[in-house]
C-alpha positions as CSV (number, residue, x, y, z in Angstrom):
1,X,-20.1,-59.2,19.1
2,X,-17.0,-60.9,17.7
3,X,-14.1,-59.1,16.2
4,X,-14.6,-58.9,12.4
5,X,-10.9,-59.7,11.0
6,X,-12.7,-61.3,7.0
7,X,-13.0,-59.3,4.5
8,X,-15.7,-60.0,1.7
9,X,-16.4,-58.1,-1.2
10,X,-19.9,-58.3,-3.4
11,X,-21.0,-56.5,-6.4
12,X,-24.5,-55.5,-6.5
13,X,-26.7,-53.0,-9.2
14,X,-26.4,-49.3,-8.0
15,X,-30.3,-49.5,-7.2
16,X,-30.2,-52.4,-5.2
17,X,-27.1,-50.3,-2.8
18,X,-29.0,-47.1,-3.0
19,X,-31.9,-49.6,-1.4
20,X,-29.5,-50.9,1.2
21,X,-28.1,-47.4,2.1
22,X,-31.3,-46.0,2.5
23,X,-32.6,-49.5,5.2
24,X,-29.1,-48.4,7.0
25,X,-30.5,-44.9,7.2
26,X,-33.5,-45.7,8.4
27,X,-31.8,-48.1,10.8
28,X,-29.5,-45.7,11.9
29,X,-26.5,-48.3,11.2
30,X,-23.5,-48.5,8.6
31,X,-24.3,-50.5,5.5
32,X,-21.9,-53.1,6.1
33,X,-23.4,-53.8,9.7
34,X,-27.5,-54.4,8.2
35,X,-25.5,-56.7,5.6
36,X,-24.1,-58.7,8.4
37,X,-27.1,-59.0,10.6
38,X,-29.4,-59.7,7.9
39,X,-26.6,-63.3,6.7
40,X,-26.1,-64.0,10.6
41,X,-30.4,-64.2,11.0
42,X,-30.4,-66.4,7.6
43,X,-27.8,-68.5,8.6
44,X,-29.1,-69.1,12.2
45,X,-32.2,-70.0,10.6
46,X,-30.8,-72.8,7.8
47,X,-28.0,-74.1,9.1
48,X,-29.8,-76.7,11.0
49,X,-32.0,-77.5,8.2
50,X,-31.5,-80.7,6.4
């Protein structure tokens, strides 16, 4: 995986975190990292797309 040296900031209800905390949980990864893959799988599927 590439170094991460970007910083971006979003703001979000406090249910919709508490639902992305608890996916991390499950997944057994840090909230910023499910974030991350979840955009790199959207982009790699739109990018391409006209």
């Amino acid at each position: 995986m590439e170094k991460t040296d970007a910083y971006i900031g979003i703001r979000v209800t406090k249910e919709f975190k508490a639902r992305l905390e608890a996916q991390a949980e499950k997944e057994r990864r840090p909230v910023a990292n499910l974030i991350r893959l979840v955009m790199e799988e959207y982009l790699e599927q739109h990018e391409n797309q006209p």
